[in-house]
N, C-alpha and C positions, 0 to 999 in steps of 0.2 A: 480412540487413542489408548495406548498403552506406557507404563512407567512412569517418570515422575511427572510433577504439575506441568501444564504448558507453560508457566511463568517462572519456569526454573533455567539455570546459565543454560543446561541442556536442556533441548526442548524434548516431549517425549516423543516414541515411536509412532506411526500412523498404522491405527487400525484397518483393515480392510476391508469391512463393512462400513465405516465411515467414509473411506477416500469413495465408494459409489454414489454418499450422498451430494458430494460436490460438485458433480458433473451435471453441467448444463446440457453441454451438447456431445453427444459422440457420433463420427461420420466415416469416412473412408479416410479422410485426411485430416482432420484435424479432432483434436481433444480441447473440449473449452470448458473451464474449473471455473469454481466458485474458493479460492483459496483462504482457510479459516487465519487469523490473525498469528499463530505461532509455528507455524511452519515455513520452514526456509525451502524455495527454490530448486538451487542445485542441490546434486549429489553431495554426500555427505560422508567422514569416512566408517559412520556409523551402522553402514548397510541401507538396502533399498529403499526402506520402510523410512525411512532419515528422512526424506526429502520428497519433493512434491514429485520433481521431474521423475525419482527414483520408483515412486510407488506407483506410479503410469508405466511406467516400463513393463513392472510387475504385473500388473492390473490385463495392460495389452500383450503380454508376454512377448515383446519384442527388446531388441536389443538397442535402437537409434531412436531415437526423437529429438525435436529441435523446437528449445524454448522461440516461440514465436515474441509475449513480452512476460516479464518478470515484477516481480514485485517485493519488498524488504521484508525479513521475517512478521514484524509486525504490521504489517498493512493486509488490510483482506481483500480480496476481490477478483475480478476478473484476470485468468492468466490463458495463456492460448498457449496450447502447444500442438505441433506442425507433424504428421506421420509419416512425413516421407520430404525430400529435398523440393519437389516441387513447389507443396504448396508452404513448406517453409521460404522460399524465394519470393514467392506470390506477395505471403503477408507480410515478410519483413522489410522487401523490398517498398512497401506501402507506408511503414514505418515509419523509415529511411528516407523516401520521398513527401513527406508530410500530408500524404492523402488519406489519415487515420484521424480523427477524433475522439480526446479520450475524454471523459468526465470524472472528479472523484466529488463524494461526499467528505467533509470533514466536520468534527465539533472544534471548534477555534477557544480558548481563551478569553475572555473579553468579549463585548458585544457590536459589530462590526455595524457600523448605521450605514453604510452604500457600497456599493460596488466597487472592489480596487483594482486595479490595472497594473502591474509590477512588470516592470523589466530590468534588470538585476541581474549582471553577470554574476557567476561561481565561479571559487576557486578553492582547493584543500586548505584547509583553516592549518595553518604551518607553527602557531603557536600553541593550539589545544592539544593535552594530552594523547586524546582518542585523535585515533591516527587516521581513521574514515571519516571523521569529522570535516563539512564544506562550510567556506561559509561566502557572504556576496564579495566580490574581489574589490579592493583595492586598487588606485593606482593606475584605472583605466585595463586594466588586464584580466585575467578569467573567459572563462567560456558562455557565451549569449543565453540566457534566457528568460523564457517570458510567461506568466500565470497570472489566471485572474482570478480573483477570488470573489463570490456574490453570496449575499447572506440569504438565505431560505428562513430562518425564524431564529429568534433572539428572545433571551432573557436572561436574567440572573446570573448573569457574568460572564452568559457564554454566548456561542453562535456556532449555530447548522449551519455550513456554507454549502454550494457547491462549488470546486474549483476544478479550472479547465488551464494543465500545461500546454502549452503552445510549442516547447518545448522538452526534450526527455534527460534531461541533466540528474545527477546522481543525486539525490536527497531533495531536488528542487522544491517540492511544496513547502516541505517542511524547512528549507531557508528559508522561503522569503514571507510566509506566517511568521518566525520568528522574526527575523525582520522588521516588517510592518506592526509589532508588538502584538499579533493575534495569534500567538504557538498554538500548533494541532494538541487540543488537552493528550495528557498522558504522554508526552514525547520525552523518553527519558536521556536524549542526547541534546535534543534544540529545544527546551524547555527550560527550567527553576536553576539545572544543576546539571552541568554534562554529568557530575560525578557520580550521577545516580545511574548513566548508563555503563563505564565503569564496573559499580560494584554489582551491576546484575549481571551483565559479564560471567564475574569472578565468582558470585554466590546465590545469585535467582532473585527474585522478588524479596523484599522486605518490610519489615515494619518502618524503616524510613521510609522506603518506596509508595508505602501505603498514605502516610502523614504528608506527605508531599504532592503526589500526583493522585490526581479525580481521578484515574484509569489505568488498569493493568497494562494497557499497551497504547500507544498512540492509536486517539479515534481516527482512522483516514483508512476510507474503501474505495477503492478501483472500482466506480457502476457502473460505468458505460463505456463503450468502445465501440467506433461507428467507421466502417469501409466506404464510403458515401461514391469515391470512384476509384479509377485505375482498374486494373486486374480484378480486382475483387469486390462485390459491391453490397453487403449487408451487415447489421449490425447486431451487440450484443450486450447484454445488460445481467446482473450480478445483483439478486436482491440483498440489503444489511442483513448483517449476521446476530445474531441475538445478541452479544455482547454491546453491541455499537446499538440497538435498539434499548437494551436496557439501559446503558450510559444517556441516552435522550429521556426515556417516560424519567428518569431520576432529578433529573437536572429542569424537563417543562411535562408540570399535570397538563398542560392545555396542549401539546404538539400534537399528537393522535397524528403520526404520521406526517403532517406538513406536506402532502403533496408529492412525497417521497413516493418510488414506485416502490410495491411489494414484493 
């Protein structure tokens, strides 16, 4: 990366030696990324290097590609993107028709003793400041969805989950962890304080941000992503990224992994 901290309102440029290290897979048709925690998605109007989609463009020296799935600036992990119309039809249509399986990792808040089951319609939270802000609807109304969240190892306030959307709603995980009173640690909008996401917005990381949140960014990685039928039928995995690694050895001397794949 290049210019200022990644935990600044602007995130910095993407190096070009770096975005090589991301790639999992490169084929004839598709790009499969390992996406670092501060980097946004789309294009951006800060030039190519801005954005994930952008610096693939670059990278492939082509002019089209087609986000297969996406993911929030601060979330890391697996993103697909599609090189040509077909086989963007292929995966998204699989998408679309629920024949995809996704898995995230998260560190939760609190120590989760079994297995939850959430179903929980969203809807745009109509009274918070932050205008992207979701929260579970009201009123019998909002849009369906459904995640489950299972603890992988617990201690000292926290918990490794893995959780599996059933659904692809806009913030979903991180509703309904809030929710459930177990917030993704470091979620600086569905955590302590929306206001802390707000002021990093407006001015980057802070010493509040710091005194407040265990983590630069919300722990929550994209690891698995599985085609199991339809059109397309293999699967793909996104090892944690050092920061999400370092946020666990700090929080459990005894994890050494937990079974997590590498």
């Amino acid at each position: 990366m290049s210019g200022p901290s990644p935990w600044g309102a602007e995130p910095p440029l993407i190096d070009p030696a770096e975005f090589r290290k991301w790639i999992i897979l490169e084929e004839a048709e598709l790009l499969v990324l390992n996406k670092p925690g501060w980097v946004v998605c789309h294009p951006s109007k800060r030039g190519p290097w801005s954005s994930l989609v952008g610096a693939a463009r670059e990278y492939l020296t082509c002019e089209r590609l087609h986000l297969v799935s996406r993911l929030d600036r601060e979330t890391s992990g697996l993103v697909l993107i599609a090189r040509n119309r077909k086989a963007a039809r292929d995966y998204q249509g699989a998408l679309e028709r629920g024949w995809a399986e996704k898995s995230y990792l998260a560190i939760l808040e609190g120590e989760l003793g079994e297995r939850r089951e959430v179903s929980a319609p969203l809807e745009r939270d109509p009274v918070s400041p932050v205008a992207v802000k979701v929260r579970v609807a009201r009123d019998g109304g909002g849009s369906k969805a459904q995640t489950s969240f299972i603890p992988v190892h617990t201690g000292g306030g926290f918990t490794l989950a893995e959780v599996i959307p059933y659904t692809g709603r806009k913030h979903q995980i991180r509703v309904h962890a809030q929710w459930i009173g177990f917030p993704v640690a470091g979620d600086k909008l569905y955590g302590p304080d929306e206001r802390l996401y707000l002021e990093f917005v407006e001015r980057g990381w802070s010493e509040r941000h710091a005194r407040v949140l265990v983590h630069t960014r919300q722990a929550l990685h994209a690891s698995e992503l599985r085609f199991p039928a339809g059109s397309v039928s293999r699967a793909f995995h996104a090892p944690l990224p050092e920061d999400f690694r370092g946020l666990a050895d700090s929080l459990w001397s005894d994890w050494s992994g937990s079974g997590v794949r590498s």
